[in-house]
C-alpha positions as CSV (number, residue, x, y, z in Angstrom):
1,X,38.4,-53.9,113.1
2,X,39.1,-50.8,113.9
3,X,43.0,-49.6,115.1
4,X,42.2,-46.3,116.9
5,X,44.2,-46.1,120.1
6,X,42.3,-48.0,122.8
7,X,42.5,-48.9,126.4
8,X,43.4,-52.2,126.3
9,X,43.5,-52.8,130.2
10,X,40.3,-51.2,131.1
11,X,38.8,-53.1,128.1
12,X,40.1,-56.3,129.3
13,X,39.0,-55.5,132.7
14,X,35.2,-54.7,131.9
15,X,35.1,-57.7,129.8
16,X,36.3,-60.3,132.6
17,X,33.4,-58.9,134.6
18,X,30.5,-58.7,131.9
19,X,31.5,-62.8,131.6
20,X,31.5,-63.0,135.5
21,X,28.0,-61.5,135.4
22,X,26.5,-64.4,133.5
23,X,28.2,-66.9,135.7
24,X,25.5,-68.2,138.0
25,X,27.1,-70.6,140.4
26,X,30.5,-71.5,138.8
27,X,31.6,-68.1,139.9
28,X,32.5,-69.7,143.1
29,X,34.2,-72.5,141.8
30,X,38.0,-72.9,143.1
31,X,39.0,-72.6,139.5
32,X,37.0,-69.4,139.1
33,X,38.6,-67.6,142.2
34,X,42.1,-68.8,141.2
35,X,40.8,-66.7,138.0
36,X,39.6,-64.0,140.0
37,X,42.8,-63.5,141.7
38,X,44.5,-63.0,138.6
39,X,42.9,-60.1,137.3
40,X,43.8,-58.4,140.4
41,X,47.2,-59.2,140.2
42,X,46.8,-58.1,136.1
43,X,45.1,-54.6,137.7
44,X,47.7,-53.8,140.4
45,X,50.4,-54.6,137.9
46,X,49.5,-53.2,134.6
47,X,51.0,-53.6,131.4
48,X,54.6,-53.0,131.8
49,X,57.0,-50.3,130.7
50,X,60.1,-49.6,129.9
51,X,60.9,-48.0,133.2
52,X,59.9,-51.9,134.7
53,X,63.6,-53.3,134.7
54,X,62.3,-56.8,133.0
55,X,60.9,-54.9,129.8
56,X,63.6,-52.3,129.6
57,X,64.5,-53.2,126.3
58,X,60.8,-54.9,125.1
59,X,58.2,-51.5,124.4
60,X,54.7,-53.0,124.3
61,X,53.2,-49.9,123.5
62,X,52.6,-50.8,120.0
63,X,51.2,-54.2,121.5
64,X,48.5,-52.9,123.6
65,X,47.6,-49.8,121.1
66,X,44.8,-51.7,119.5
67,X,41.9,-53.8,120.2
68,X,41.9,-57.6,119.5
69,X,38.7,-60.1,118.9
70,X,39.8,-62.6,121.5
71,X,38.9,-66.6,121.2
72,X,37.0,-65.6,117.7
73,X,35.3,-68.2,115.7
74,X,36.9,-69.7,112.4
75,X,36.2,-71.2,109.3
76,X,39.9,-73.1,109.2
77,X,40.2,-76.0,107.6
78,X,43.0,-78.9,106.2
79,X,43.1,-76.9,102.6
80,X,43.9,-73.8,104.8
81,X,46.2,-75.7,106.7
82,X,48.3,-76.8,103.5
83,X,49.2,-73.2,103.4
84,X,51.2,-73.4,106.6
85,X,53.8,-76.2,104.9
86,X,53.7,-77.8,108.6
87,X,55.7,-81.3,108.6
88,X,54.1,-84.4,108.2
89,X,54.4,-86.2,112.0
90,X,53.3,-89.7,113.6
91,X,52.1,-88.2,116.7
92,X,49.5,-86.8,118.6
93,X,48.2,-83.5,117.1
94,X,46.4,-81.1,118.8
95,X,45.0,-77.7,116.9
96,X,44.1,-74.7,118.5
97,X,43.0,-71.7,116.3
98,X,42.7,-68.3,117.8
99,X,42.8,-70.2,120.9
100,X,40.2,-72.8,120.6
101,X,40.3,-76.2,120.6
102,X,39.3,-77.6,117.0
103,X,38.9,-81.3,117.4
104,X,37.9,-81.8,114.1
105,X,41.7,-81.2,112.6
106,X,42.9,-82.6,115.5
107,X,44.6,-86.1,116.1
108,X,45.3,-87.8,119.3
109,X,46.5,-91.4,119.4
110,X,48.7,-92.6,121.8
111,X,46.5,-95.0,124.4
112,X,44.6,-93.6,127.1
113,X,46.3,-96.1,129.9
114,X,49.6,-94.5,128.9
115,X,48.7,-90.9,128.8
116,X,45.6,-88.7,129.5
117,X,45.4,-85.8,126.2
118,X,42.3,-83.2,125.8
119,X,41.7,-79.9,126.0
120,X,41.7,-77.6,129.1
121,X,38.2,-76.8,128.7
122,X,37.0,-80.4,128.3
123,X,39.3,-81.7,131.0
124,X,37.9,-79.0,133.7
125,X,34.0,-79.9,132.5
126,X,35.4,-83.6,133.2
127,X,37.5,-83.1,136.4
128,X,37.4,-80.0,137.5
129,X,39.2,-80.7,140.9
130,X,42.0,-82.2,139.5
131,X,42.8,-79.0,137.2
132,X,42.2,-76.9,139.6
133,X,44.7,-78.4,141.6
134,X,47.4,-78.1,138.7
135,X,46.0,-74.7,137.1
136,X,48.1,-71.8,138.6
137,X,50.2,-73.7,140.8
138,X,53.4,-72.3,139.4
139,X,52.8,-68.9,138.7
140,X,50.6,-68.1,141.3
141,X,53.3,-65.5,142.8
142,X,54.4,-64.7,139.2
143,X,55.1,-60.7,139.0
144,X,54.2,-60.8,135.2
145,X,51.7,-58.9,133.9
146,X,51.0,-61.2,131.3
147,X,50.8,-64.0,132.8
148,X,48.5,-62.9,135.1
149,X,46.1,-61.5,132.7
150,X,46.3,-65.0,131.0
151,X,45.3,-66.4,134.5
152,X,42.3,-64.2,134.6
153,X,41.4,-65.5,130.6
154,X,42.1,-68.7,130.8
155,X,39.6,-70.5,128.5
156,X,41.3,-72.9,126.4
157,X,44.7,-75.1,125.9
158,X,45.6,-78.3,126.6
159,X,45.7,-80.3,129.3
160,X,48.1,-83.5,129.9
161,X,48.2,-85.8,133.0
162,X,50.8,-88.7,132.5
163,X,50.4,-91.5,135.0
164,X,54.0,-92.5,137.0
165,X,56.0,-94.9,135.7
166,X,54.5,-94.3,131.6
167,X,57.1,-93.8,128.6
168,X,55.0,-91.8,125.6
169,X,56.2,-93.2,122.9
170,X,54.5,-90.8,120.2
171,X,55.0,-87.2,120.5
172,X,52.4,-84.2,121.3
173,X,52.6,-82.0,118.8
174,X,50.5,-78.4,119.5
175,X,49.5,-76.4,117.1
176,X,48.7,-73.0,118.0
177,X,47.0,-71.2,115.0
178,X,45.9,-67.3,115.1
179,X,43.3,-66.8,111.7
180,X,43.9,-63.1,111.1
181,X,42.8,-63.0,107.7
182,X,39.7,-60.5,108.6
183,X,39.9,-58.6,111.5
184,X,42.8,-58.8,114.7
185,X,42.5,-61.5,116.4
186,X,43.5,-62.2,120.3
187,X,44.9,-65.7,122.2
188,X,45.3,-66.5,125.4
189,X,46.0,-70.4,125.5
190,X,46.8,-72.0,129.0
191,X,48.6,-75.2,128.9
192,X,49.3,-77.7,132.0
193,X,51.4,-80.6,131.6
194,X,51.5,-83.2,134.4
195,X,54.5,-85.8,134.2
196,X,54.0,-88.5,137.2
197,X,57.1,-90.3,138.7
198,X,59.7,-92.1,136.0
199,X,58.0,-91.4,132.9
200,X,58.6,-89.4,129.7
201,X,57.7,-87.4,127.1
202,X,58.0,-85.0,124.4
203,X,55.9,-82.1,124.1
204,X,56.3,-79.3,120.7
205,X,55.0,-76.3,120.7
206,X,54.0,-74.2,117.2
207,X,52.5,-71.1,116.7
208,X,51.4,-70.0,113.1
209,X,49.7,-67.6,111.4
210,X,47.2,-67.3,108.7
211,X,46.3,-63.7,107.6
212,X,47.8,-60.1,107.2
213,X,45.9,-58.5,109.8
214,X,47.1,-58.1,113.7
215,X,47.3,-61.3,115.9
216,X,48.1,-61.2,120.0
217,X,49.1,-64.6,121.9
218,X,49.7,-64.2,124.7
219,X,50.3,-67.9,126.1
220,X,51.2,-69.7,129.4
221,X,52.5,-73.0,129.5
222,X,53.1,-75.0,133.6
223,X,55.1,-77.9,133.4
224,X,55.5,-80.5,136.5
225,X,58.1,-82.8,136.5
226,X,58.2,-85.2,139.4
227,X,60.8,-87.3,140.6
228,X,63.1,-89.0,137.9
229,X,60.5,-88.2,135.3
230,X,62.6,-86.5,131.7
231,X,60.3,-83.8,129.6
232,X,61.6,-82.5,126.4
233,X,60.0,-79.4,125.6
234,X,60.2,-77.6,122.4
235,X,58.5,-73.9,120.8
236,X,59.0,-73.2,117.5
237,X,57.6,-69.7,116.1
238,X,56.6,-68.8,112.3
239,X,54.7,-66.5,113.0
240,X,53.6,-63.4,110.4
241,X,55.0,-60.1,110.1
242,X,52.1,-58.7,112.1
243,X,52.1,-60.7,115.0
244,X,52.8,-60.4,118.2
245,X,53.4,-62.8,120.7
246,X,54.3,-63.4,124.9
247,X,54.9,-66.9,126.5
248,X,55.8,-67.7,129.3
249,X,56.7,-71.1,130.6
250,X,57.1,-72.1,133.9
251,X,58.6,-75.2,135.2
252,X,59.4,-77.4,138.3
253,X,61.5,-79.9,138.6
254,X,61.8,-83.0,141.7
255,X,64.9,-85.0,142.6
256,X,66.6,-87.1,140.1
257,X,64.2,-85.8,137.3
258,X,65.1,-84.0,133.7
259,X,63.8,-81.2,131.5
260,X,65.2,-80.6,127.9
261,X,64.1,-77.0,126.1
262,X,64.6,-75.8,122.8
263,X,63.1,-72.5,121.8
264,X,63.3,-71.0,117.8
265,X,62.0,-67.9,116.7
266,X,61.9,-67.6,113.2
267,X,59.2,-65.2,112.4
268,X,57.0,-62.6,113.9
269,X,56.8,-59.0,114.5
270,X,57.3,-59.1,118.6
271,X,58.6,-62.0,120.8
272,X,59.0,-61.9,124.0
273,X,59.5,-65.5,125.2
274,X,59.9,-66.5,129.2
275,X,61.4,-69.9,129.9
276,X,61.4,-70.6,134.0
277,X,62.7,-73.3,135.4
278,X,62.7,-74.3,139.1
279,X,64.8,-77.1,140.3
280,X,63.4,-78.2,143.3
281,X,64.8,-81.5,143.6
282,X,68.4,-83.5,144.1
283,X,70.4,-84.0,141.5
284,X,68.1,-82.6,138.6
285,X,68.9,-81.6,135.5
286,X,68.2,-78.8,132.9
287,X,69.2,-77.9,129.3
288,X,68.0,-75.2,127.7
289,X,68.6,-73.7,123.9
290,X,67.6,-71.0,122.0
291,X,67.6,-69.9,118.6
292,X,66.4,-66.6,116.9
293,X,66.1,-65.2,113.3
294,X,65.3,-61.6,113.3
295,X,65.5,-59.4,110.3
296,X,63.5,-55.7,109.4
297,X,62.0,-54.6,112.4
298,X,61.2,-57.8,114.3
299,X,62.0,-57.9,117.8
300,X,62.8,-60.8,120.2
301,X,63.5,-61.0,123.6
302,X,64.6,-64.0,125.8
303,X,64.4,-64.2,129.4
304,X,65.2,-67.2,131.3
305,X,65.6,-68.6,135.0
306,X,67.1,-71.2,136.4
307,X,67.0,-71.5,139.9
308,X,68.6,-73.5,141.8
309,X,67.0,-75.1,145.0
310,X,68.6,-77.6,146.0
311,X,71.9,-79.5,146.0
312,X,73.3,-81.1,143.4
313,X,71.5,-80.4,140.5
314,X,73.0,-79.0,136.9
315,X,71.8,-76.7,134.5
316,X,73.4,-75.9,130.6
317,X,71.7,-73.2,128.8
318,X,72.9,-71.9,124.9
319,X,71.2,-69.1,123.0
320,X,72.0,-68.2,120.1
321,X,70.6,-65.1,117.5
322,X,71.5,-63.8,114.3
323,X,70.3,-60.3,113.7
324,X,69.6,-58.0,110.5
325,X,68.5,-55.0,108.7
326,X,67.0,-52.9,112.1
327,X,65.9,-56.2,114.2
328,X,66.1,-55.8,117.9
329,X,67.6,-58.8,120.0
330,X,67.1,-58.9,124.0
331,X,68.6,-61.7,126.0
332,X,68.3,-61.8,129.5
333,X,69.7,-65.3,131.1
334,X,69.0,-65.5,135.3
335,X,70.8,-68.1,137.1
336,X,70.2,-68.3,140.9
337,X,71.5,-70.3,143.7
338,X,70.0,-70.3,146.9
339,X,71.6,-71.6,150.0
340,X,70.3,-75.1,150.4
341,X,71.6,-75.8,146.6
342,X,75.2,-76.7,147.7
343,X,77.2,-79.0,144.7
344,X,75.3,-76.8,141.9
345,X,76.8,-76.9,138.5
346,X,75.2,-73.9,136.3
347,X,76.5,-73.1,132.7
348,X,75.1,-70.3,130.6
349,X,75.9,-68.9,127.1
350,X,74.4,-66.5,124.6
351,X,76.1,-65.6,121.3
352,X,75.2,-63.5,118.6
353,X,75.9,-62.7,115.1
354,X,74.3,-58.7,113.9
355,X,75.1,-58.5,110.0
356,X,74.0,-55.1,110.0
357,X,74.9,-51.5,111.5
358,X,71.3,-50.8,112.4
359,X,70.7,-54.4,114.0
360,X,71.2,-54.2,118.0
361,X,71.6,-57.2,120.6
362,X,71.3,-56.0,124.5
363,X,72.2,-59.2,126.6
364,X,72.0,-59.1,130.4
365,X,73.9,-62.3,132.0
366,X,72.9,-62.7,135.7
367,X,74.3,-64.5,138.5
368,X,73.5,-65.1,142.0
369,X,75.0,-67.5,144.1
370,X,73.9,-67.7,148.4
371,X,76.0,-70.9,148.4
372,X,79.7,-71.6,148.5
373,X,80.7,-75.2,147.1
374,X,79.0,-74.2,143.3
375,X,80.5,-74.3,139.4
376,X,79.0,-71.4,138.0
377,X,79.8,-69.5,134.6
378,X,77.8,-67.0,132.4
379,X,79.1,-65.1,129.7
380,X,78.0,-63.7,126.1
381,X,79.5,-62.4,122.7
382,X,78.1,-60.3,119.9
383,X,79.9,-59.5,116.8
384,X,80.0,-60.0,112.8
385,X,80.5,-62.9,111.0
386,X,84.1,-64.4,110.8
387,X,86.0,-62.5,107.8
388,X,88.9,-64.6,107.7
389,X,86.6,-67.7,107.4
390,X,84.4,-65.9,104.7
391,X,87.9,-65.4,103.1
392,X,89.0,-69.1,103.3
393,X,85.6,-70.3,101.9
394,X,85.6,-67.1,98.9
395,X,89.4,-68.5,98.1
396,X,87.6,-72.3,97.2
397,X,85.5,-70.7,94.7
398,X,82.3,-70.5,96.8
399,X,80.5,-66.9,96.3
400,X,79.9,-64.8,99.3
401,X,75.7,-64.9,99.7
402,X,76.3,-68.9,99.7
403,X,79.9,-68.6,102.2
404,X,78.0,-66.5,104.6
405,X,74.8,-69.1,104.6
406,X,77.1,-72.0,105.3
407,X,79.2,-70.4,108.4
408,X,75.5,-68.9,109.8
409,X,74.0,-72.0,109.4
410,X,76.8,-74.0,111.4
411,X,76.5,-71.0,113.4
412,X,73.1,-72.6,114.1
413,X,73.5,-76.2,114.5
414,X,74.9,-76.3,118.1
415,X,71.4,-75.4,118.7
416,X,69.2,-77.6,116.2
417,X,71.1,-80.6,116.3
418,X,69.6,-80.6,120.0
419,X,66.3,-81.1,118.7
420,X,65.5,-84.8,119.4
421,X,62.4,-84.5,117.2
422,X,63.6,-85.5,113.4
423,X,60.4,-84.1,111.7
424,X,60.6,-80.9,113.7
425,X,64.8,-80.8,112.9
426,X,64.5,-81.2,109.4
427,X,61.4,-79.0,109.3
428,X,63.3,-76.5,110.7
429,X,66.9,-77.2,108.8
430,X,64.4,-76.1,106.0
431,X,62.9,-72.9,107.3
432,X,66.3,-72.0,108.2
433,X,68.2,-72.8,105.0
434,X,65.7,-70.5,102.9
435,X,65.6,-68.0,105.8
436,X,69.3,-67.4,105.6
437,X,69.7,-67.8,101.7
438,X,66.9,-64.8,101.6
439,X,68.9,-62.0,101.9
């Protein structure tokens, strides 16, 4: 495919309406106008600059330079798949490549009284009311280009609806897979996860790549969490050197309920990942980590929310990077605390280690509080590593390559010991071992 300098909007735009064309009736459908409203919001909006305060630091001009095959077809199969190295998991297994469900590489066996698993597309054919109720509900007034223009394309994802009062005992593992072996290929998943009243779940993201050519995801997640339900969500990222890649997730939370996050970014060209969490309930509570790898040019930027609703509700939130060669780190942590949400305790941290001079960390801590009787803190460090610790360790005979792995990779186990999924720690103690031994 061809990499000439395009324009990606107006493409994008003339495509949504050559697909509405051939729509018949189902062009006025609620889920359809939902849809619709979303590429108006994508038009007005645009793709964002750096002059746009939340991308200051994140250029998608490279991004948006080219033209991607979006939802293409794919030959993928389990001798393909052994390439990836993924970890062997007793769960449910969803695959997606370039976007698509692929039931055929797919596993889902957890009972259907206990949980309800398919694919978007095959749960709107199915019930279309009840996804329509759920699809947008959260993001409806988001201000993100991205998200909006994965509004107007939804096509594909998953779709989970978990009865009240269910405990899952098997995870959901998704697999997002972008085949790029031939041409560039586009993604625009759309996930909605419904946890009912008192139950729980855990839910793992992974997005892959198979090819050297260009790959674009551009993926949205909602997550509802009703009362005293508990949701641990994790997104782990391999992704190649040429891929590119914007998620946002958007949560909310009701009284007495819990939501667990970890996010790891261990490969990919550009990251921009969005974690949003709403607590709109009593006494909720949020944790939220964050772990990123970048080395040559990669870039990853993490912006989160968590805003604070109502009283008595806590949220903990750790990032943590370690930067080299020319990488580019962007952290951007927003706690807020509206006036109803009296009794709030909010904790943030982001720390950083850049091993090299050309490496650069922005980090933007934010804090607003509209209530008075609150615990609130926020701060962030970047340096080197420790010297005096590489010292102690050189002085017992260990050489420096294998010193400096050990202190980075306690570096990173505040974060990964936090993942409560042991095939998806280990898998990643792995990754991270010969990511940090590399160099």
């Amino acid at each position: 495919m061809s990499t000439e300098t395009i324009d990606l909007k107006t493409r994008l735009i003339a495509d949504f309406h050559a697909r509405e064309a051939v729509m018949n009736g189902e062009a006025s459908s609620e889920f359809h106008q939902k849809k619709r409203a979303g590429l108006a919001r994508f038009e007005k909006l645009g793709f964002p600059t750096i002059k746009n305060e939340e991308w200051k630091y994140s250029n998608v001009k490279d991004l948006i330079s080219v033209s991607y095959e979006f939802n293409a077809q794919s030959s993928i199969g389990l001798a393909e798949l052994e390439d990836l190295k993924v970890p062997k998991q007793d769960a449910n297994i969803l695959y997606f490549v370039n976007g698509i469900f692929n039931a055929g590489l797919s596993t889902i066996i957890s009972p259907v009284e206990e949980i309800t698993i398919s694919s978007l597309g095959d749960a709107y054919k199915n019930n279309p009311s009840l996804v329509s109720s759920f699809f947008n509900e959260l993001t409806a007034d988001s201000e993100d280009a991205f998200t909006a223009l994965n509004t107007a394309f939804a096509q594909d994802g998953v779709f989970i609806n978990i009865p009240d009062n269910k405990s899952v005992a098997l995870p959901i593992i998704l697999r997002f897979v972008s085949d790029a072996r031939s041409s560039n290929v586009g993604s625009q998943p759309r996930n909605i996860i419904a946890v009912g009243k008192n139950s729980h779940v855990k839910v793992a993201e992974a997005f892959r790549t198979l090819g050297g050519q260009r790959s674009f995801t551009n993926s949205v997640t909602e997550i509802h969490v009703a009362e005293e339900a508990n949701v641990q969500y994790y997104k782990v990222q391999n992704e190649s050197e040429n891929a590119y890649h914007v998620g946002t997730t958007q949560v909310r939370m009701r009284d007495r309920s819990h939501f667990y996050a970890g996010t790891v970014t261990l490969n990919g060209k550009f990251t921009r990942n969005n974690l949003n969490i709403i607590l709109d309930g009593e006494h909720c509570d949020a944790h939220m980590y964050g772990l990123y790898f970048p080395d040559g040019t990669q870039h990853v930027d993490n912006h989160t929310v968590a805003d604070h609703c109502k009283p008595n509700s806590e949220s903990n939130e750790l990032y943590k990077g370690i930067l080299r060669d020319k990488s580019k780190g962007v952290f951007n942590g927003k706690i807020f605390v509206r006036p109803d949400a009296q009794k709030t305790n909010a904790f943030q941290s982001c720390k950083n280690i850049v091993l090299s001079p050309e490496a650069s960390m922005n980090t933007k801590p934010q804090l607003e509080i509209f209530a008075d009787d609150v615990k609130c803190s926020h701060g962030t460090t970047t340096g080197q590593i420790d010297e005096e610790a590489l010292f102690y360790m050189r002085s017992r005979g260990i050489s420096r390559p294998e010193a400096m792995s050990l202190l980075m990779f306690a570096f990173c186990a505040d974060v990964v010991s936090q993942i409560k999924i042991d095939s998806i720690r280990e898998y990643l103690e792995n990754v991270i071992i010969q990511k940090l031994a590399s160099k």
